[in-house]
Structure formats: structure tokens, C-alpha cells
N, CA and C atoms as an extended XYZ file, in Angstrom:
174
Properties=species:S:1:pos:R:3:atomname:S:1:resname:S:1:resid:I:1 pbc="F F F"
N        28.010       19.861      112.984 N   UNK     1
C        27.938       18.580      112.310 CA  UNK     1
C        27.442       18.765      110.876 C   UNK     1
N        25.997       19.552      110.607 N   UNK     2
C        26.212       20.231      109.510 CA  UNK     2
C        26.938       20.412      108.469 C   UNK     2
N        28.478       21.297      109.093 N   UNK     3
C        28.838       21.849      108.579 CA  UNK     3
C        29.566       20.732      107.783 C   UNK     3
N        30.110       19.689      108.566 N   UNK     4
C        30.987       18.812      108.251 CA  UNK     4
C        30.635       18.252      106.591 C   UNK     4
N        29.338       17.600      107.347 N   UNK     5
C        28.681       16.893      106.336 CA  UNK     5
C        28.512       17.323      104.784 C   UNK     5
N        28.086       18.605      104.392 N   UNK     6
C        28.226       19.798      103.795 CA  UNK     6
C        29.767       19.873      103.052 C   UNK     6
N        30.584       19.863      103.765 N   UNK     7
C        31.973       19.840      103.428 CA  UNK     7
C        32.557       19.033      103.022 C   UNK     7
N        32.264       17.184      103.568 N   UNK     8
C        32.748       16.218      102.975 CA  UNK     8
C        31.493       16.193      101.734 C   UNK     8
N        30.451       16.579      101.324 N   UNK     9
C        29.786       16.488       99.844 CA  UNK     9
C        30.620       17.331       98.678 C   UNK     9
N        30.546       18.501       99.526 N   UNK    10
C        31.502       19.064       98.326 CA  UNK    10
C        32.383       18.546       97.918 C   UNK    10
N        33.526       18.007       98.491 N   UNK    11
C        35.120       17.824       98.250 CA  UNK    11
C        34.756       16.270       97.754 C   UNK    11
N        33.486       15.191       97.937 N   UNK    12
C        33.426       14.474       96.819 CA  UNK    12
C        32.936       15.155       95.731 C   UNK    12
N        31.796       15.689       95.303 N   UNK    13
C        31.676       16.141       94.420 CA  UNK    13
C        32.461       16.922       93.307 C   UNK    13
N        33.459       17.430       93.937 N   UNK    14
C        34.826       18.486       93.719 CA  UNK    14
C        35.853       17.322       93.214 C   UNK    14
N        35.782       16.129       93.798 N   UNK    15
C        37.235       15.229       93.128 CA  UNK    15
C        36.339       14.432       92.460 C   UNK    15
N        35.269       14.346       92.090 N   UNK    16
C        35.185       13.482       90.791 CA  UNK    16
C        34.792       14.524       89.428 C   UNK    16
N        35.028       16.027       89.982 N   UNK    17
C        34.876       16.542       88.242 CA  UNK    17
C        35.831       16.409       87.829 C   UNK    17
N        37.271       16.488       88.692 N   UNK    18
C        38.463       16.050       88.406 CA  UNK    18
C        39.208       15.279       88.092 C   UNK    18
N        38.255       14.345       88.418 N   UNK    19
C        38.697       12.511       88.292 CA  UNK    19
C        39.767       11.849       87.020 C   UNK    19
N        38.987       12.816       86.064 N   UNK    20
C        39.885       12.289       84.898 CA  UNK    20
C        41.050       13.151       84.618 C   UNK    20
N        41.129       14.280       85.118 N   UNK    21
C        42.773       14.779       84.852 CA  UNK    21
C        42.516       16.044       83.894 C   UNK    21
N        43.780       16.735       83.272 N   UNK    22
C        43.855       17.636       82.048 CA  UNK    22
C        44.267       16.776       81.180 C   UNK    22
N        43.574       16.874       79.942 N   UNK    23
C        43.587       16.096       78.492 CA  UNK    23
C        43.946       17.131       77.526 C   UNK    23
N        45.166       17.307       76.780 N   UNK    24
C        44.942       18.356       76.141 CA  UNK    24
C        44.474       18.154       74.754 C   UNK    24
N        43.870       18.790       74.122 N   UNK    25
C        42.907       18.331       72.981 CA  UNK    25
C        44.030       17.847       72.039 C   UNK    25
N        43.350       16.903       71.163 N   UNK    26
C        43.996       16.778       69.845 CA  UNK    26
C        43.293       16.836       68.518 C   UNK    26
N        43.721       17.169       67.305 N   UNK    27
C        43.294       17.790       66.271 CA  UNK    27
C        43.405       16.635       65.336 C   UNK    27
N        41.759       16.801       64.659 N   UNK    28
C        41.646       15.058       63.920 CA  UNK    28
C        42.260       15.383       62.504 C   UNK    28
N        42.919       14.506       62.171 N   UNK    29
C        43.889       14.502       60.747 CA  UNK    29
C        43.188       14.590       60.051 C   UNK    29
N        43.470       15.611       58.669 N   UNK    30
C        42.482       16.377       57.559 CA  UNK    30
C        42.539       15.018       56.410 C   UNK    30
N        41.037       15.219       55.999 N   UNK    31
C        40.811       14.222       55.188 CA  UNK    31
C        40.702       14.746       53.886 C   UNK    31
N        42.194       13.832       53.072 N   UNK    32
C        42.273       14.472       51.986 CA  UNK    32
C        41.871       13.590       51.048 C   UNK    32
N        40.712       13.651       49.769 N   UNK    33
C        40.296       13.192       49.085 CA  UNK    33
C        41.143       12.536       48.001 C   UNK    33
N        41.459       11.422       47.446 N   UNK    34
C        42.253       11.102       46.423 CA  UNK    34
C        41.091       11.521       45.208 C   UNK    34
N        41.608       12.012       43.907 N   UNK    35
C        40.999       12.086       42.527 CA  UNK    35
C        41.686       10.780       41.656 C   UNK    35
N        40.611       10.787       40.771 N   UNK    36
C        41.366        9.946       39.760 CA  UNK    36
C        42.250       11.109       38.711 C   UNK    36
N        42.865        9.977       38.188 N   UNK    37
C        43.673       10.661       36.743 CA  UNK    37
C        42.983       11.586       36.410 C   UNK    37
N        43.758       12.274       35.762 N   UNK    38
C        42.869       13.322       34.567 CA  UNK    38
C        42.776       12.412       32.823 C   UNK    38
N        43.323       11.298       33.005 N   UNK    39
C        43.180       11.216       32.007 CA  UNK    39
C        41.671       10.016       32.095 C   UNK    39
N        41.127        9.927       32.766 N   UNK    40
C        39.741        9.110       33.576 CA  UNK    40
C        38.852        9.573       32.829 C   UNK    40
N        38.722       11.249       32.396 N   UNK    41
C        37.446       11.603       32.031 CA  UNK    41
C        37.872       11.964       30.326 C   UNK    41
N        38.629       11.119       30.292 N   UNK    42
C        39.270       11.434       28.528 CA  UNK    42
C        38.975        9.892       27.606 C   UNK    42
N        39.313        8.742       28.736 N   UNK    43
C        38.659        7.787       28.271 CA  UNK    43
C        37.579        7.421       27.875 C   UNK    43
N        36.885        7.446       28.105 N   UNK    44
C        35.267        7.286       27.636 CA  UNK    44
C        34.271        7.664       26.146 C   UNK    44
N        35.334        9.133       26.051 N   UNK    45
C        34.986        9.498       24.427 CA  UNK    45
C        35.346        9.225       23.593 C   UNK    45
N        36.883        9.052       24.175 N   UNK    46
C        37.647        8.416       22.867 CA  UNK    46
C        36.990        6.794       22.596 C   UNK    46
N        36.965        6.141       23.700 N   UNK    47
C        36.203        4.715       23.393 CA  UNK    47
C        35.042        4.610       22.269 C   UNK    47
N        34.289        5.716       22.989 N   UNK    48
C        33.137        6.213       21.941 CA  UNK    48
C        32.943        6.352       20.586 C   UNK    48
N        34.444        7.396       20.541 N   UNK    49
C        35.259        7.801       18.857 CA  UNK    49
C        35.471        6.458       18.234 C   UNK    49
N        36.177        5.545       19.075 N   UNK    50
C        36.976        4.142       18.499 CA  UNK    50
C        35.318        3.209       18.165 C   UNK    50
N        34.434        3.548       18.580 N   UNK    51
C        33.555        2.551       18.030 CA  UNK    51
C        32.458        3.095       17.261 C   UNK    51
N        32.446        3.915       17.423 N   UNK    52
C        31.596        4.839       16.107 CA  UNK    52
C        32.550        4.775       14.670 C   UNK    52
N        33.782        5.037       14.839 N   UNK    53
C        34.723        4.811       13.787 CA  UNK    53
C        34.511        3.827       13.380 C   UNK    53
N        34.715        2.301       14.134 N   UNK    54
C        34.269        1.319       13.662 CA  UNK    54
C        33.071        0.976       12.910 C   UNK    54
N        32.104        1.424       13.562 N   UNK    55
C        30.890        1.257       13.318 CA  UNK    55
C        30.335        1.652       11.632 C   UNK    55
N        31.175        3.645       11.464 N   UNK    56
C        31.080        3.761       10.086 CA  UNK    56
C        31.694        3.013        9.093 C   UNK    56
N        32.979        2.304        9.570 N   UNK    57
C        33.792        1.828        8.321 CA  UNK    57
C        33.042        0.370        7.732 C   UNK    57
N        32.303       -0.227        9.153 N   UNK    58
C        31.802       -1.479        8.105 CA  UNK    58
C        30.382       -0.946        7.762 C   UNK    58
């Protein structure tokens, strides 16, 4: 009787590691960064240029 008992624990224990099946992995989509323009870090000086220019002429 033992033995039984013993035997039906296992074979639950045994079908619920199984429970959920084979999953085969999947691979998370690479995260690719957008940049700005290159011309982003060109603006700013020239703005700079355009109002200092200003600035000397009056």
C-alpha cells in the first residue's frame, strides 16, 4: 500500500512539472536607438554666430 501511495505522489508531482508543455524560447527584438541629424549639433553655433554678428553690427 506504501508502495502505491509513493507512486501515485510521484506521477502527480511528475505531471505538474510538465504541466505547461515545451516553449521554445524566443529572442527579444534589438533595441535600436534613433540619433538626431547631424546637422542638430551644427545648429546652435551658428545661431550663436547669427547673434553675436548681430550684436557687433549695432
Amino acid at each position: 500500500m506504501k508502495k502505491i501511495a509513493l507512486a501515485a505522489a510521484l506521477s502527480v508531482a511528475a505531471s505538474s512539472a510538465f504541466a505547461g508543455g515545451f516553449v521554445e524560447p524566443q529572442m527579444e527584438p534589438e533595441v535600436v536607438k534613433q540619433t538626431t541629424s547631424s546637422s542638430g549639433g551644427v545648429l546652435v553655433p551658428l545661431l550663436l554666430l547669427v547673434v553675436l554678428a548681430a550684436a557687433a553690427a549695432s
